[in-house]
N, C-alpha and C positions, 0 to 999 in steps of 0.2 A: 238556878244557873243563869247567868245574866248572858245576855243573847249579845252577839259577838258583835265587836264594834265594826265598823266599814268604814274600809279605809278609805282615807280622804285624798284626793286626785291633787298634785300637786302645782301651785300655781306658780308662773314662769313670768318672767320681762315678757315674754311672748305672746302670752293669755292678754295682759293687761293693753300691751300695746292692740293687739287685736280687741279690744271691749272700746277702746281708744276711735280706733278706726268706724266700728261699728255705729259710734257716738255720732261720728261727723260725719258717719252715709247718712244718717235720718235727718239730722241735722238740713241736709241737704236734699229731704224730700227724694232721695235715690232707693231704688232697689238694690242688690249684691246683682243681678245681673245688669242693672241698668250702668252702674256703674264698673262690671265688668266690661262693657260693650265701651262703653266710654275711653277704657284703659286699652282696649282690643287683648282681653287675655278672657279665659274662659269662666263661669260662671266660679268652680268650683274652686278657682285660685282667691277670689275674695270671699267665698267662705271659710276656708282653710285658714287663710289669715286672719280674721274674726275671731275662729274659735280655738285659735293659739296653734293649730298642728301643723301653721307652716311659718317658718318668719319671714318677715317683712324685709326686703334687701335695700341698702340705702338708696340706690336709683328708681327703683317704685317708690319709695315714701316722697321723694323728689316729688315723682310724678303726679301720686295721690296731696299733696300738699299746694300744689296748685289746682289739681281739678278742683276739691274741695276748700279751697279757698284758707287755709287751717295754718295761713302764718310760720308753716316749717317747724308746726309740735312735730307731725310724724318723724320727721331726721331727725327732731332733740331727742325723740326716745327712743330712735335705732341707736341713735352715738351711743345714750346714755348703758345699754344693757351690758351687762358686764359680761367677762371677756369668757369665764367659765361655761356659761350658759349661751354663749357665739359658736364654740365647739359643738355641744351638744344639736346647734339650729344647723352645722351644718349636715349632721350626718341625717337631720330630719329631710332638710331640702333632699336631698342626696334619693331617700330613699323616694319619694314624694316625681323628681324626675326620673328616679330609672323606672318607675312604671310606666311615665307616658313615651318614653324614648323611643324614637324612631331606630336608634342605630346604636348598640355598646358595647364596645373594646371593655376588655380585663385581661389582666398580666396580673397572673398570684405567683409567687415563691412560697409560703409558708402551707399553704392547704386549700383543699378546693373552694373556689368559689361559694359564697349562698345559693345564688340560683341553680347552682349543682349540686348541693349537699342532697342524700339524702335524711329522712330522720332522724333516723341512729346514729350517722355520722354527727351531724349538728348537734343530736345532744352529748354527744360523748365532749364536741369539742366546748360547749359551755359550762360541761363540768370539770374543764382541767382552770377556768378560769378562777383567780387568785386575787383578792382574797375569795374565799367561794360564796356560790350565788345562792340565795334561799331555794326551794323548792319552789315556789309560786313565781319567784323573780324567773328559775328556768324554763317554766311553763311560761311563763309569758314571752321569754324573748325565745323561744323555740316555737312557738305560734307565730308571731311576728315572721321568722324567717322562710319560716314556710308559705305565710301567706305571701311572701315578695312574689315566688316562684309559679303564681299566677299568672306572670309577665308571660310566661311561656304558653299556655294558654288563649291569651290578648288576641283580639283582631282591632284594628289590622296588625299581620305580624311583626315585629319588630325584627330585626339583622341584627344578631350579635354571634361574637365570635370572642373567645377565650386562647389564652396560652397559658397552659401550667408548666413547673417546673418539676421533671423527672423524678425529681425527688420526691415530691409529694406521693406518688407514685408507690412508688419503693419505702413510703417511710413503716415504720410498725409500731405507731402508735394505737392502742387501742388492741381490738379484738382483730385476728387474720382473718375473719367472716366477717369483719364490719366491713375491712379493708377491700375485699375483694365483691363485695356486693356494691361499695361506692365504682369501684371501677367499673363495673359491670351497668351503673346506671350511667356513668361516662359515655361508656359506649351505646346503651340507648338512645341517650342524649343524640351522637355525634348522625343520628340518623333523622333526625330531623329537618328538612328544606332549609330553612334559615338559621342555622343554627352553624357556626364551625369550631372546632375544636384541631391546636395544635400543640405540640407537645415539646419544649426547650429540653436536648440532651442532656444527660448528666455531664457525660465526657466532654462537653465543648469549652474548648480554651477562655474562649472569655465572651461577653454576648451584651448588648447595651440594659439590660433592666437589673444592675447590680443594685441601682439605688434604692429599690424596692420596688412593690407591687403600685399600681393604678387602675383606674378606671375610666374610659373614655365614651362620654356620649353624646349623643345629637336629639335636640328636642323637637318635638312638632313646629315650631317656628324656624327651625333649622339653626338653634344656635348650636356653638360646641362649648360643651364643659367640660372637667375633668376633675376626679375624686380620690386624692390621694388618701392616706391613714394609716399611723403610727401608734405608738404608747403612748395612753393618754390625752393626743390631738388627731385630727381630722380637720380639712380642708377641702372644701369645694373653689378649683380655679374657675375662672368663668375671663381672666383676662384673657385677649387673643393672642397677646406672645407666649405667654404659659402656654396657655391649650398648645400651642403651636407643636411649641417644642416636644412636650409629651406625645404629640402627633407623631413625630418624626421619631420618637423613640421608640412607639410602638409597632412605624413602619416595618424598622430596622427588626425589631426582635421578631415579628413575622417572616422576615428572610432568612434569620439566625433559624428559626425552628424546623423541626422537622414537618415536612408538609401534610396535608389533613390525613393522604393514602397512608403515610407510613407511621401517621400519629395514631391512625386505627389500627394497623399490625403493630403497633407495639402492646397497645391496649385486650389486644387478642392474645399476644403472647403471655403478657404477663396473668390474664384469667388461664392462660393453660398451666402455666406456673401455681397456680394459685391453689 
C-alpha cells in the first residue's frame, strides 16, 4: 500500500510577497524585531507578514518601501495581487485583529456570532454550507472557530458587546437540544464582566441594521475598524468615514434593542420554553 501523500500547503500572492519582505529585511542587516521597532508595530506583525498569515496593506508597504530603501517593489506587489485572493486577505486580517482588539461591537441577523457559537452549533452550521465541505475541510474550519473564542479567555480583557436578532433565537434549524443548549451558553456568556449581550425584537417596526450584520473594532493603537461580510465577499473598512457611519449605526441599534436586563429575561424565558 503506498503511504498517503501530504498535502501540500497552498501558496498565496501573500506567502511570496512575505518571502519578498523577508528578502529586504536581511538584505538590510535588520531583525523582524528590529524592524518592527522601526515600523513601531509589534514583533509578531512582521513575522506574520513574512510567513504569508497576514497581508501586507498598501500603507505599510509605503512605509516598509522607504524604511528599507526597496524602490516601491513592496506597493507593486500589493497592487499586483489579484483581486480574488484581496477577499480572502481580508477576512485573514479580520481574524488576526479581533484577537488583539481592545473593544468589538457585532450585529448578526442570520445566527449567532463565532465567539458565541458553541461546537455543535458551529458544526451543524458548516454542514448546511453548499456546495458541501469535505470532512477534514469541516474539522479544520471548526477548529479554527473555536480557537477564535480564546479572545474570551485573553488578558487583558477585551469589552465586547453583541446584538442578535430575535429571530435567531426562535429559528428551528437543526436539533431543538442543539438550539436550546446554544441559548443556554448565551446566557452564560451574558454573565461575564465585559461581556454585553442585547437582543433586537422580533416585533419592532423597523430598526437601522436592515442592511445587514457588521463588526466593529478598536485595536491596541486605538484605531477603529469595521468588518462587513456577504456572499462570496468580505471587507475590512478601516477608512474613518466608513468606520464612522457604521459607528453611528450601531449606536442607534443599541437604543432600538432591548436592554441587557430584559435581553437576559427573554433568554430565560425562552429556556423555560424550551
Amino acid at each position: 500500500m503506498q503511504p498517503a501523500k501530504k498535502k501540500s500547503k497552498r501558496v498565496t500572492s501573500w506567502h511570496l510577497i512575505g518571502a519578498q519582505l523577508a528578502m529586504f529585511r536581511k538584505a538590510s542587516r535588520l531583525t523582524q524585531a528590529a524592524l518592527a521597532e522601526r515600523c513601531s508595530v509589534g514583533d509578531d506583525t512582521i513575522a506574520s507578514i513574512e510567513q504569508g498569515r497576514r497581508a501586507l496593506q498598501w500603507d505599510f508597504a509605503v512605509v516598509l518601501d522607504e524604511l528599507l530603501d526597496t524602490k516601491g517593489a513592496l506597493q507593486v506587489a500589493v497592487a499586483k495581487v489579484p483581486q480574488k485572493e484581496r477577499f480572502s486577505a481580508f477576512v485573514q486580517n479580520f481574524v488576526g485583529y479581533e484577537q488583539e482588539a481592545v473593544t468589538l461591537l457585532s450585529y448578526q441577523n442570520q445566527v449567532v456570532p463565532g465567539l458565541l457559537q458553541t461546537e455543535e452549533y458551529a458544526r451543524f452550521l458548516f454542514s448546511c454550507q453548499y456546495p458541501p465541505l469535505e470532512e477534514d475541510q469541516l474539522e479544520e474550519r471548526l477548529t479554527a472557530r473555536l480557537d477564535r473564542q480564546q479572545l474570551l479567555e485573553r488578558r487583558p480583557r477585551p469589552i465586547l458587546h453583541f446584538i442578535l436578532e430575535e429571530s435567531i433565537l426562535g429559528s428551528e434549524i437543526g436539533d431543538p437540544a442543539m438550539m436550546r443548549a446554544q441559548i443556554a451558553h448565551l446566557r452564560r456568556c451574558m454573565e461575564l464582566p465585559f461581556l454585553g449581550l442585547q437582543i433586537m425584537p422580533r416585533k419592532l417596526p423597523k430598526h437601522a441594521g436592515l442592511e445587514g450584520p457588521m463588526v466593529l473594532l478598536e485595536t491596541p493603537d486605538h484605531d477603529h475598524l469595521a468588518y462587513v461580510e456577504g456572499q462570496l465577499t468580505s471587507y475590512l473598512h478601516d477608512d474613518p468615514d466608513d468606520v464612522s457611519v457604521l459607528q453611528q449605526i450601531y449606536g442607534m441599534l443599541r437604543s432600538q434593542a432591548l436592554s441587557v436586563e430584559k435581553s437576559a429575561r427573554l433568554l430565560d424565558e425562552l429556556l423555560g420554553e424550551r
